[in-house]
DRENVO-516931 format. One line per 4 residues: number of its first residue (from 1); their letters; for each residue z, y, x of N, C-alpha, C, O. Coordinates in steps of 0.2 Angstrom, whole numbers, plus 2048, in hexadecimal, padded with zeros to 3 digits. Each point is the difference from the previous one (the first is absolute). Layout:
N
NUM = a = Z/Y/X/Z/Y/X/Z/Y/X/Z/Y/X  ...
# end
This chain:
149
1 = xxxx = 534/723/1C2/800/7FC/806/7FB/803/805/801/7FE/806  7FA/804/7F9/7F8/801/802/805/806/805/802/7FE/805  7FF/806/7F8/801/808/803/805/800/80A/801/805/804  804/7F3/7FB/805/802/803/7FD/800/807/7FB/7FC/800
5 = xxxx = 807/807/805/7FD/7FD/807/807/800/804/805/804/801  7F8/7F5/803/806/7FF/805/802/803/805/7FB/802/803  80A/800/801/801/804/805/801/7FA/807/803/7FB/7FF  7FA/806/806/801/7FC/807/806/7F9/7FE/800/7FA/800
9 = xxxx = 805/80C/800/808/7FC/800/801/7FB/7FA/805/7FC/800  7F8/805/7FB/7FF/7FC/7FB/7FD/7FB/800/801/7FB/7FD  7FA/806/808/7F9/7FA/800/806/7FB/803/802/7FA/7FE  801/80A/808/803/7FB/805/805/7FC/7FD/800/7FA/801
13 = xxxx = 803/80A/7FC/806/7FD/7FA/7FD/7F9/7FD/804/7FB/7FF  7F6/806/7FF/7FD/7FC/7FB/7FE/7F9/802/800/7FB/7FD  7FD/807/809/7FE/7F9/804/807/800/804/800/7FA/803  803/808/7FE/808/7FC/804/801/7FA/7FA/7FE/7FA/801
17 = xxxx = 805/80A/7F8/7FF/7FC/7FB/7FE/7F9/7FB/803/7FB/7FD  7F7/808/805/7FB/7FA/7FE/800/7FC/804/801/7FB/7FD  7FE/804/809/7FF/7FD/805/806/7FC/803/801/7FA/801  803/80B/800/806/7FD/805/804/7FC/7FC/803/7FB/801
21 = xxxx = 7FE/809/7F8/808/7FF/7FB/7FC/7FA/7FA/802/7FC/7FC  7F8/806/806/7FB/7FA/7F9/803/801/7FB/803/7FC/7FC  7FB/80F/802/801/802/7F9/7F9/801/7FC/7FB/803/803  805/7FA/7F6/7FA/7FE/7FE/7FE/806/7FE/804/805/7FF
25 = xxxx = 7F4/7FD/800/7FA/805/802/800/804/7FA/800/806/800  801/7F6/7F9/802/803/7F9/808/804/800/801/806/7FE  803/7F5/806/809/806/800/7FE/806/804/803/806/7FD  7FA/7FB/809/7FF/806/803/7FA/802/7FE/7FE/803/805
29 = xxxx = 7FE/7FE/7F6/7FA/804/800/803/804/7F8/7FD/805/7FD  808/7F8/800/803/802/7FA/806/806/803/7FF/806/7FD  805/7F9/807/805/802/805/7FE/809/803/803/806/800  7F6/7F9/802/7FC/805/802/7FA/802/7FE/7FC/803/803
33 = xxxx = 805/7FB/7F6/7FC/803/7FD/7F8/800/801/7FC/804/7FD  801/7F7/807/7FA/7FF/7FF/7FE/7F8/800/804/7FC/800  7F4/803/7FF/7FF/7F8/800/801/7FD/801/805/803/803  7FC/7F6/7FE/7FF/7F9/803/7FC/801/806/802/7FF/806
37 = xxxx = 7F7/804/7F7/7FC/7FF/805/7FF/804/806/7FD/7FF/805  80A/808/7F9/801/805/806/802/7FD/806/7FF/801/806  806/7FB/7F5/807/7FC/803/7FD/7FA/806/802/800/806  7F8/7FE/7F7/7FE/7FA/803/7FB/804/807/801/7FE/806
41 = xxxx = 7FA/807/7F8/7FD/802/807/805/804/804/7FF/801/806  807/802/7F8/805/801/806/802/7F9/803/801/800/806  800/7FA/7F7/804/7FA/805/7FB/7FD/801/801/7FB/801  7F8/807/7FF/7FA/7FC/803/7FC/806/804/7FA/800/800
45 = xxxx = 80B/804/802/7FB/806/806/800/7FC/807/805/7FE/804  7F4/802/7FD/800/7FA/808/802/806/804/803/7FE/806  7FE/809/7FB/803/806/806/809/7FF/7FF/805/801/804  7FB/7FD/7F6/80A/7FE/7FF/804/7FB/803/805/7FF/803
49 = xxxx = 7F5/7FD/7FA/801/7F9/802/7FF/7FF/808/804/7FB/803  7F8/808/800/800/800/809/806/805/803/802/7FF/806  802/806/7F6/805/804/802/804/7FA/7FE/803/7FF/806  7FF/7FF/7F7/807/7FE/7FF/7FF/7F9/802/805/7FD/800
53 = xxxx = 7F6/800/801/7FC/7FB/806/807/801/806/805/7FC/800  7F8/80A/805/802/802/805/808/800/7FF/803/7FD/804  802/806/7F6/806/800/801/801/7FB/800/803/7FE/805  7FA/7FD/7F5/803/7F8/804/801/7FF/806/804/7FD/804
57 = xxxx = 7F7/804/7FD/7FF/7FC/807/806/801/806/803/7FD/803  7FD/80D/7FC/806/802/802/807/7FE/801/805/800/804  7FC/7FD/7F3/808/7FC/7FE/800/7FC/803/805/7FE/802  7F5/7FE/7FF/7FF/7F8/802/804/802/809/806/7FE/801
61 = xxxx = 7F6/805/802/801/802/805/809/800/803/803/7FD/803  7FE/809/7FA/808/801/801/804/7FB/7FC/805/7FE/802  7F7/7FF/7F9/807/7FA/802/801/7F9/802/805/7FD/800  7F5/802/803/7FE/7FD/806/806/802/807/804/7FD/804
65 = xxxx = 7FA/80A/7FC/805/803/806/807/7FF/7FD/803/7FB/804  800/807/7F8/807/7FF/7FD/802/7F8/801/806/800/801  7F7/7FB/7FE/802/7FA/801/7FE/7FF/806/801/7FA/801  7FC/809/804/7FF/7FE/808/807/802/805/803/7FE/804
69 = xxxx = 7FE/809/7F8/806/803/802/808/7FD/7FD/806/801/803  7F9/7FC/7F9/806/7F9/7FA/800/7FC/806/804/800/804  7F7/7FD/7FC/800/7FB/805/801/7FE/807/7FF/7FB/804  801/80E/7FD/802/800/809/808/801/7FF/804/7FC/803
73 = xxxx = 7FE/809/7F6/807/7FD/803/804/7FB/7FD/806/7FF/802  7F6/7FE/7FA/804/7F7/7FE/800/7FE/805/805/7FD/801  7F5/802/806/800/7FB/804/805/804/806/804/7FC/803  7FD/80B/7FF/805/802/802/808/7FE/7FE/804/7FE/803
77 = xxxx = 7FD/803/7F8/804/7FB/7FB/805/7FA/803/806/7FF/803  7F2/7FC/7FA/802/7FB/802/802/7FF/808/805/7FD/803  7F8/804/7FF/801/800/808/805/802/801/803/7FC/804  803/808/7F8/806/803/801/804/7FA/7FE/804/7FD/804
81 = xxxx = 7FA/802/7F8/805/7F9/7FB/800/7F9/805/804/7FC/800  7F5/804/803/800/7F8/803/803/801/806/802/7FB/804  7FE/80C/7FD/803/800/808/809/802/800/803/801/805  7FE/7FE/7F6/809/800/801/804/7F9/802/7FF/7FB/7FD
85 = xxxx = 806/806/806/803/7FB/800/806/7FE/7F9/805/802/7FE  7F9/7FA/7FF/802/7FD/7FE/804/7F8/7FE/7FE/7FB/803  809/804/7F8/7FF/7F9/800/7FA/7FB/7FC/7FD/802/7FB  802/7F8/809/7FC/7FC/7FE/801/7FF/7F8/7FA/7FF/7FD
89 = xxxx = 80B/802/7FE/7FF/801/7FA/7FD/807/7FC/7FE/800/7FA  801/803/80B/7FD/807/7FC/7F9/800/803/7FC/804/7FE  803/7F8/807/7F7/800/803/7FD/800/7F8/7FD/805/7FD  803/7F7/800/7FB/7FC/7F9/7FF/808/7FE/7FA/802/800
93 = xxxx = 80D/802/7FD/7FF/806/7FF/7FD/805/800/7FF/803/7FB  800/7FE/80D/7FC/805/803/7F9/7FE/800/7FB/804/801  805/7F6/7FD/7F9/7FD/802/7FC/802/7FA/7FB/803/800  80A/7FB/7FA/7FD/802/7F9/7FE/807/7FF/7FB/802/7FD
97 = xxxx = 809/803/805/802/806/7FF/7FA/804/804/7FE/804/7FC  800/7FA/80A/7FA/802/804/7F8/7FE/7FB/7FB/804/800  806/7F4/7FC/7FB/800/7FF/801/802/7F8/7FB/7FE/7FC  809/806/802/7FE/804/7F9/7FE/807/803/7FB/803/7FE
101 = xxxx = 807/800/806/7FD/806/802/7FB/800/803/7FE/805/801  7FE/7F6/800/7FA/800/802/7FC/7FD/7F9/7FA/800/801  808/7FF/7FB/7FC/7FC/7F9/802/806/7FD/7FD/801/7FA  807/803/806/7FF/808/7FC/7FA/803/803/7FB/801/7FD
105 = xxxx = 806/7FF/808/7F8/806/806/7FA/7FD/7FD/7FB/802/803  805/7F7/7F7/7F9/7FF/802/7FE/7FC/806/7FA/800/801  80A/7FC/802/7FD/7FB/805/804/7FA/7FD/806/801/7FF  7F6/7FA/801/803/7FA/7FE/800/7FB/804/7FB/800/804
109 = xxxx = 808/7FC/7FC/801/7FB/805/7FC/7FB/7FF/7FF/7FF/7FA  7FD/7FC/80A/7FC/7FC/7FD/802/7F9/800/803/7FE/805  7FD/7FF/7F6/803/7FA/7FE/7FA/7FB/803/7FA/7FF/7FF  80D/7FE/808/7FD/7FB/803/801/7FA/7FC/804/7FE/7FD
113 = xxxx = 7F4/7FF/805/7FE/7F8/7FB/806/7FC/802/802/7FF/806  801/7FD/7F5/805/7FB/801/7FC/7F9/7FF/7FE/800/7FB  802/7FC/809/7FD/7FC/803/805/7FB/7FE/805/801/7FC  7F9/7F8/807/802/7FA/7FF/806/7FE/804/7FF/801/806
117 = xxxx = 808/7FE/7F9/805/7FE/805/800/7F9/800/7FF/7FC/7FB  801/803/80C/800/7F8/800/809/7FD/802/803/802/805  7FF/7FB/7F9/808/7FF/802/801/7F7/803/7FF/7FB/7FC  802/805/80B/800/7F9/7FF/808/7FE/805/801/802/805
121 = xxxx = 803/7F9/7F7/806/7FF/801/7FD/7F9/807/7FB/7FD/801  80A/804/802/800/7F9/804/805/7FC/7FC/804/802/7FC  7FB/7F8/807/803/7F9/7FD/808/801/803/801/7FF/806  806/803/7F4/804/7FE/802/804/808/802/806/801/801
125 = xxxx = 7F5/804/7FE/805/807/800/803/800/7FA/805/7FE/7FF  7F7/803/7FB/802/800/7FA/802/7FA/7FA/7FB/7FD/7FE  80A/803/7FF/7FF/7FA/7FC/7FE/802/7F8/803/803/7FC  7F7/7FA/804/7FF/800/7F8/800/7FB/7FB/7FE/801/7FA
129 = xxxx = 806/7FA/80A/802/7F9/7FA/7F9/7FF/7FD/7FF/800/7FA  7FC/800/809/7F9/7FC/7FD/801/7FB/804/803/7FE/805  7F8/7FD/7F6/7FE/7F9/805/7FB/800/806/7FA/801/800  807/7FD/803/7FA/7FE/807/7FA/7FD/7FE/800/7FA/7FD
133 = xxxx = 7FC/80A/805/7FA/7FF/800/7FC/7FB/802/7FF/800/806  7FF/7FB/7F6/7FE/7F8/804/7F9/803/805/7FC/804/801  805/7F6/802/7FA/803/808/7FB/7FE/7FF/7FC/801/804  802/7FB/7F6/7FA/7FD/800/7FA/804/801/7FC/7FD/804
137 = xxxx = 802/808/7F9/7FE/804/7FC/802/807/803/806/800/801  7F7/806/801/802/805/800/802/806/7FA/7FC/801/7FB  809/801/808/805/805/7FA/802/7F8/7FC/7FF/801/7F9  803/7FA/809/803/7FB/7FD/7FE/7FD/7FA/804/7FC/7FD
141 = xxxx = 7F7/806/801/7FA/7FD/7FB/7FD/7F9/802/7FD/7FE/805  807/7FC/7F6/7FC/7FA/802/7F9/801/7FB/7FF/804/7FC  7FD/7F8/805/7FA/7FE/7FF/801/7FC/7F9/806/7FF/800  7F7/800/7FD/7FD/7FE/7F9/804/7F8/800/804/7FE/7FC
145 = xxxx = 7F7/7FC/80D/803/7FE/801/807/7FC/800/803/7FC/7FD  800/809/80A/805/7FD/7FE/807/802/7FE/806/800/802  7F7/803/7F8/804/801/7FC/800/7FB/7FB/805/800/7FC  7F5/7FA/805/800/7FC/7FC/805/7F9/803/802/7FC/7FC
149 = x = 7FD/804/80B/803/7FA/803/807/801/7FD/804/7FB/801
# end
């Protein structure tokens, strides 16, 4: 094992490896024929580690662009879909359809707080076969009292 030495493309191989794919230090130091500890100062070189630093950053980069460019044409898209005429039963559709293509690109819709509905019937739109609410008392609650008269 002492004698073997790594070549550039090897090194690189080894730290893609170890690092990216999370292949253990012993399968690849047995693989190519040198230590653990060869294994381990290639995936712990701080000059590797700042190169491939950078390509991240680079992936990071373009696919950031690639989903800015998803998203210009989901929202062209949808524009297409909201702007047809349509019958009033197929709106729901397009509406849906607009907003899966925009939740592919990566843009999500923000889910507005649903709050409190208040609903109040006036007396005599609707019948609900309940009893009338004694006046004494509000919301038709008698009192302790005269509940006892």
């Amino acid at each position: 094992m002492a004698g073997t030495r790594l070549t550039a493309a090897q090194k690189k191989e080894i730290f893609r490896r170890a690092v990216f794919d999370g292949e253990c230090a012993e399968q690849l130091a047995e693989e190519y024929s040198v230590s653990r500890e060869e294994i381990e100062r290639v995936t712990h070189d701080k000059k590797r580690i700042a190169d491939e630093r950078d390509t991240l950053e680079a992936m990071r980069e373009l696919a950031k662009l690639r989903v800015m460019a998803s998203a210009d044409r989901a929202v062209q898209k949808q524009l297409e879909l909201m702007d047809r005429q349509v019958p009033e039963n197929m709106l729901y559709i397009n509406q849906k359809a607009a907003a899966d293509i925009m939740n592919r690109a990566g843009i999500k819709q923000e889910k507005k707080d649903v709050g409190e509905v208040r609903v109040v019937f006036k007396k005599g739109n609707v019948a609900f076969n309940m009893p009338e609410p004694e006046p004494s008392a509000p919301g038709g609650r008698r009192s302790e009292a005269e509940r006892q008269e």
